[in-house]
VMD Tcl script that builds the backbone (N, CA, C; Angstrom):
set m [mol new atoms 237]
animate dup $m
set s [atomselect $m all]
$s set {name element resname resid chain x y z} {
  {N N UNK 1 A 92.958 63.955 137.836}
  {CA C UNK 1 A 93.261 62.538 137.955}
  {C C UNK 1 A 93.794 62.259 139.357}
  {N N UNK 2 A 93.122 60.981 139.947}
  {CA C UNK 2 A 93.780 60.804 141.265}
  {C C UNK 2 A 95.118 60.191 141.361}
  {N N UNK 3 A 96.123 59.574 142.469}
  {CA C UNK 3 A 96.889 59.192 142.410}
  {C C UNK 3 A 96.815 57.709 142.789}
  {N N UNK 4 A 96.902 56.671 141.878}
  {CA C UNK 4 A 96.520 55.341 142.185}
  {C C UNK 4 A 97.225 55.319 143.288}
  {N N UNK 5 A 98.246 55.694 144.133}
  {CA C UNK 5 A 98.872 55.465 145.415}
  {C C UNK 5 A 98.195 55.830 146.187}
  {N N UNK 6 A 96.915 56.358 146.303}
  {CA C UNK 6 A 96.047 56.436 147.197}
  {C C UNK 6 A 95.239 55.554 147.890}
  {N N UNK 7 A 95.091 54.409 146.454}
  {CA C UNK 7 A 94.098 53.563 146.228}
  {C C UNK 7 A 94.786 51.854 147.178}
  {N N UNK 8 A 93.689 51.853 148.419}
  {CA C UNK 8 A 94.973 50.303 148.973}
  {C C UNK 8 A 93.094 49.291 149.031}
  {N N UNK 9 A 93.552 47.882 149.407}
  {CA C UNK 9 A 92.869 47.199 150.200}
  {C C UNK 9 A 92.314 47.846 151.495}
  {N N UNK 10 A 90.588 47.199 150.739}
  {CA C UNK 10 A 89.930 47.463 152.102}
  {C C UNK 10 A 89.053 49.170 152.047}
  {N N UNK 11 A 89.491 49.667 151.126}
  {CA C UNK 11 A 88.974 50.519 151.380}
  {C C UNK 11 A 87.183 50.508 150.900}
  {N N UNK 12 A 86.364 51.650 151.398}
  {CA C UNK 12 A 85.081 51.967 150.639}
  {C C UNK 12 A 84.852 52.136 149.744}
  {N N UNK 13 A 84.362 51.356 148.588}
  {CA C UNK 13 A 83.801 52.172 147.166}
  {C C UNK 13 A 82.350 52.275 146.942}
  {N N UNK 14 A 82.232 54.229 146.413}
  {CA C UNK 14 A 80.919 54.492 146.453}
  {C C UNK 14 A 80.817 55.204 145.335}
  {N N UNK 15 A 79.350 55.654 144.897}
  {CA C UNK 15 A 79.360 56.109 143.316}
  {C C UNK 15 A 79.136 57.816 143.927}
  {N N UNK 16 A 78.382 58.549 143.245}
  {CA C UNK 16 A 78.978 59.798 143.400}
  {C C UNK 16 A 78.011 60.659 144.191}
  {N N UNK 17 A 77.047 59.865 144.604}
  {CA C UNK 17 A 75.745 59.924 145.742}
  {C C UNK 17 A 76.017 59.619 146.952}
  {N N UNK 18 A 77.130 58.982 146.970}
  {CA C UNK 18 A 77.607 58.003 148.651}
  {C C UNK 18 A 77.387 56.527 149.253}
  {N N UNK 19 A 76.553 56.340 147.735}
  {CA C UNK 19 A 75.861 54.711 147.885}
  {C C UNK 19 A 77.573 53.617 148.147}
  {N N UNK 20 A 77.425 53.030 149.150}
  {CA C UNK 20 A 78.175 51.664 149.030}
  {C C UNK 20 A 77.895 50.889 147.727}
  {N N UNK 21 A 79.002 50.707 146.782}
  {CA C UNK 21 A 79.264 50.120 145.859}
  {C C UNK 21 A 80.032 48.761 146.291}
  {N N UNK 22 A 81.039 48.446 147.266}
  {CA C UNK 22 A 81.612 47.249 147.914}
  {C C UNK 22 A 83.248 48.007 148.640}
  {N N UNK 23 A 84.072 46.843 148.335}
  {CA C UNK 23 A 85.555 47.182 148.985}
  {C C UNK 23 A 86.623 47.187 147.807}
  {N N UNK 24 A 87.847 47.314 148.030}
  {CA C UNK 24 A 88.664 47.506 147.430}
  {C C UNK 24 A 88.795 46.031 147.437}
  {N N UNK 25 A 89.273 45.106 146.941}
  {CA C UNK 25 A 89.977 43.612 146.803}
  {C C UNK 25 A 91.405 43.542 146.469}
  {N N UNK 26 A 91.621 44.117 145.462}
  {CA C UNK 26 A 92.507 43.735 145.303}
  {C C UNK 26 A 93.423 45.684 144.306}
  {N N UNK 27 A 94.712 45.921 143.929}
  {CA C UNK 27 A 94.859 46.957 143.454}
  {C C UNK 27 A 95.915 46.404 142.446}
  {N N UNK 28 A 95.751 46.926 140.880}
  {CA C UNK 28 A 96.883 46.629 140.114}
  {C C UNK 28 A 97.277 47.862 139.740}
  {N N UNK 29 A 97.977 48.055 138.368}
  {CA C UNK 29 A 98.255 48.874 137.424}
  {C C UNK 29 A 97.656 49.747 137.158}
  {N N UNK 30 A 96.785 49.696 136.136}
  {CA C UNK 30 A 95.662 50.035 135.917}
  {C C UNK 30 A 94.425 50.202 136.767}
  {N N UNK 31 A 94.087 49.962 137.357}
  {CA C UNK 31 A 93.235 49.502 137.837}
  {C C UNK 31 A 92.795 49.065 139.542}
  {N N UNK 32 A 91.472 48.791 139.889}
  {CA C UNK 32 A 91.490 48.042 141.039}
  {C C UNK 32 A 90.109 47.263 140.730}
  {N N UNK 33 A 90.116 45.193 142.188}
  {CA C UNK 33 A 88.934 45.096 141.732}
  {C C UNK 33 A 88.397 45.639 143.050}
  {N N UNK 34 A 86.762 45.557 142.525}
  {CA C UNK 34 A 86.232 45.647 143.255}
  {C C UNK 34 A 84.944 44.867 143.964}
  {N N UNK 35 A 85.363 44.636 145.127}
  {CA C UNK 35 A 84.558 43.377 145.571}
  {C C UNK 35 A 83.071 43.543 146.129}
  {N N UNK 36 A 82.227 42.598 146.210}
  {CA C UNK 36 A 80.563 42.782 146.567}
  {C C UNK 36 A 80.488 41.609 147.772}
  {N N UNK 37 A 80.293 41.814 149.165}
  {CA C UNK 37 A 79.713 40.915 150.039}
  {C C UNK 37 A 81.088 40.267 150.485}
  {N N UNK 38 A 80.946 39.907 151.621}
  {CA C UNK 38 A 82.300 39.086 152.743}
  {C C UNK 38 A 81.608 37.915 152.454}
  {N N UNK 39 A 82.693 36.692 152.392}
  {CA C UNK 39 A 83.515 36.753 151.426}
  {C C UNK 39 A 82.821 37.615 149.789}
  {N N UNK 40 A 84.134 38.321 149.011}
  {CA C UNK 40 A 83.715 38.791 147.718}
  {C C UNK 40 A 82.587 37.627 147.056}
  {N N UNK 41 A 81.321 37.552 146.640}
  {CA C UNK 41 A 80.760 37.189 145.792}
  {C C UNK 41 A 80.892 37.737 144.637}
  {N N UNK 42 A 80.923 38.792 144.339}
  {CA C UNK 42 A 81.303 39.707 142.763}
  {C C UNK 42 A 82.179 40.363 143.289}
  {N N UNK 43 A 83.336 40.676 141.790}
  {CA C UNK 43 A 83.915 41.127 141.401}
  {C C UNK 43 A 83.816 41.805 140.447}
  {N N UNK 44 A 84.209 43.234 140.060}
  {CA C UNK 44 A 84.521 43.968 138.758}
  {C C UNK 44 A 85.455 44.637 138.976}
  {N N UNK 45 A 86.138 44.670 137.932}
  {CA C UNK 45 A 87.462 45.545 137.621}
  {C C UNK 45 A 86.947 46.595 137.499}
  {N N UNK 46 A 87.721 48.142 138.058}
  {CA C UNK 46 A 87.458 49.475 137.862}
  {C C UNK 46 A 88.694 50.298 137.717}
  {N N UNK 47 A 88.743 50.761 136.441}
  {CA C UNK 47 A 89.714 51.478 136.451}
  {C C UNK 47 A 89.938 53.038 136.709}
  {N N UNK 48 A 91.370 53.139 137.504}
  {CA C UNK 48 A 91.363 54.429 137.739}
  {C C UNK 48 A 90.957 55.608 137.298}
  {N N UNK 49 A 90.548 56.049 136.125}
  {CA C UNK 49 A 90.514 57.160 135.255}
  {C C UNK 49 A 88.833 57.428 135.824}
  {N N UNK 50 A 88.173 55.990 136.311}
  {CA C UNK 50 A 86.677 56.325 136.983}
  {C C UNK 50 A 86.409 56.639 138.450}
  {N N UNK 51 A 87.612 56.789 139.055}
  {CA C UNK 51 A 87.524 57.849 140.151}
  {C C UNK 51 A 87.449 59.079 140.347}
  {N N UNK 52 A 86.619 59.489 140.866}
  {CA C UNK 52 A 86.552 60.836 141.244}
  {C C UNK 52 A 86.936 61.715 142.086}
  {N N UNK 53 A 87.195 60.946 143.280}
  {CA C UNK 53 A 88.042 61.219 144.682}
  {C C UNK 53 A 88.555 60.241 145.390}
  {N N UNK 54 A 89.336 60.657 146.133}
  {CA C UNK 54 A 89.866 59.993 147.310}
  {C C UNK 54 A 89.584 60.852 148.231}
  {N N UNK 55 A 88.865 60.276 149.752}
  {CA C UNK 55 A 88.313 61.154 150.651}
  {C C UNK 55 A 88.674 59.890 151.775}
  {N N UNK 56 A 89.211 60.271 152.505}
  {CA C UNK 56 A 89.780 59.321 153.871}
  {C C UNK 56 A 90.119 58.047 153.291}
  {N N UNK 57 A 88.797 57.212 154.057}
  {CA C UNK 57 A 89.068 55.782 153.656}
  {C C UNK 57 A 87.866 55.671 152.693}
  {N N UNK 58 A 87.476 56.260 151.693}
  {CA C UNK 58 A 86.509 56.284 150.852}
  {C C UNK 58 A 86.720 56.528 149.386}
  {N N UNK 59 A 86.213 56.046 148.450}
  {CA C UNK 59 A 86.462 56.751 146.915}
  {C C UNK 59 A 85.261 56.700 146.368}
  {N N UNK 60 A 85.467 57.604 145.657}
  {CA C UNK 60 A 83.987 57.873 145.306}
  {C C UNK 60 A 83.945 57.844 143.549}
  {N N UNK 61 A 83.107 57.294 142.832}
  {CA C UNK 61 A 83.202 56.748 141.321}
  {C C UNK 61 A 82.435 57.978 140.948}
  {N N UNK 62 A 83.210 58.345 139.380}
  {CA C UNK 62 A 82.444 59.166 138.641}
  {C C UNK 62 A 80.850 58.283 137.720}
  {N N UNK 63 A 79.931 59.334 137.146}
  {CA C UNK 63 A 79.035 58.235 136.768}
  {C C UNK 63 A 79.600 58.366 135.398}
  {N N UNK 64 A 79.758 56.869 134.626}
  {CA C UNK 64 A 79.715 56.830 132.972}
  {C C UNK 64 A 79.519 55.723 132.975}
  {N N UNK 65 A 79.191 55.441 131.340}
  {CA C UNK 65 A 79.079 54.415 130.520}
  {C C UNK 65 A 80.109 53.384 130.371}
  {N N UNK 66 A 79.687 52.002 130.533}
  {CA C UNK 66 A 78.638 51.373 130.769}
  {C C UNK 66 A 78.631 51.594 132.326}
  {N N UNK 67 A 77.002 51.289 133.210}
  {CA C UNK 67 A 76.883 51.779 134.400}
  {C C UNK 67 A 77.984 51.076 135.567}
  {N N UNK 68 A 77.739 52.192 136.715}
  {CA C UNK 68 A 78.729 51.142 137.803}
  {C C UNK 68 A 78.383 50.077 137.952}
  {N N UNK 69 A 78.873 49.100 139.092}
  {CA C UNK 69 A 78.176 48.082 139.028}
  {C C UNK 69 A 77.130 48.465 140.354}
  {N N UNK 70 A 76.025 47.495 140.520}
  {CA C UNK 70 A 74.545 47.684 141.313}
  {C C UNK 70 A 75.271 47.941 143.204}
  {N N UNK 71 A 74.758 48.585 143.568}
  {CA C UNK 71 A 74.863 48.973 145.352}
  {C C UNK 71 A 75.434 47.581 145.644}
  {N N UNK 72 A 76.141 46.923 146.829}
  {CA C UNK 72 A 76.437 45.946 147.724}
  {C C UNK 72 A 74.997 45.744 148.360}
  {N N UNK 73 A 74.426 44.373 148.390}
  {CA C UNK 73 A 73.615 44.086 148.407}
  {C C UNK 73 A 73.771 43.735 150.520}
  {N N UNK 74 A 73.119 44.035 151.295}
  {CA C UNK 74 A 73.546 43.530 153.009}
  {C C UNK 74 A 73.713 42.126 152.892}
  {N N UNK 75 A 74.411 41.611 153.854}
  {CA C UNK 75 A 74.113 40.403 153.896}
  {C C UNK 75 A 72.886 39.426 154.124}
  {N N UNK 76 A 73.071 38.329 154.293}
  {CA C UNK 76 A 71.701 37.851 154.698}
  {C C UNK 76 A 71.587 37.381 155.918}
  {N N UNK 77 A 70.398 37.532 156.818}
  {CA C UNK 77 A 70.499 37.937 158.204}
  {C C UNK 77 A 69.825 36.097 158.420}
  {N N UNK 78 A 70.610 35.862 159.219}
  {CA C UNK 78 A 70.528 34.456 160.076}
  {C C UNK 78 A 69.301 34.173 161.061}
  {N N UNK 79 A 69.121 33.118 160.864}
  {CA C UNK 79 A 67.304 33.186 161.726}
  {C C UNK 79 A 67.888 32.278 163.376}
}
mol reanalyze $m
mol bondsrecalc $m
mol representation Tube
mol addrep $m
């Protein structure tokens, strides 16, 4: 089990391949959310017990049921 005191704003969240999943948003109790796209467009709550590491400024999600949520989608590029 990691130590939620690891866990701050801002950091990387990725699943257990290295894929960008989004950022840290916000950190509670239980838990942290986790945000998709500047500004956050999605949000999901993830709770600690579905981490797998803490590695610098990175965490990396174990895989289970029900799935993570889908990669951070890039932004959309300005013409």
């Amino acid at each position: 089990m990691i130590d939620p005191g690891e866990i701050h704003e801002g950091m990387t969240v990725r699943d257990g391949t290295g894929r960008k999943l989004g950022t840290v948003e916000n950190v509670g109790t239980t838990h942290f959310e986790l945000g998709q796209g500047s500004p956050a467009r999605r949000e999901y709550a993830v709770q600690f017990h579905r981490v797998a590491r803490v590695q610098g400024a990175d965490i990396y999600l174990t895989p289970t049921h029900p799935p993570l949520p889908p990669e951070e989608e890039p932004p959309p590029r300005r013409a």
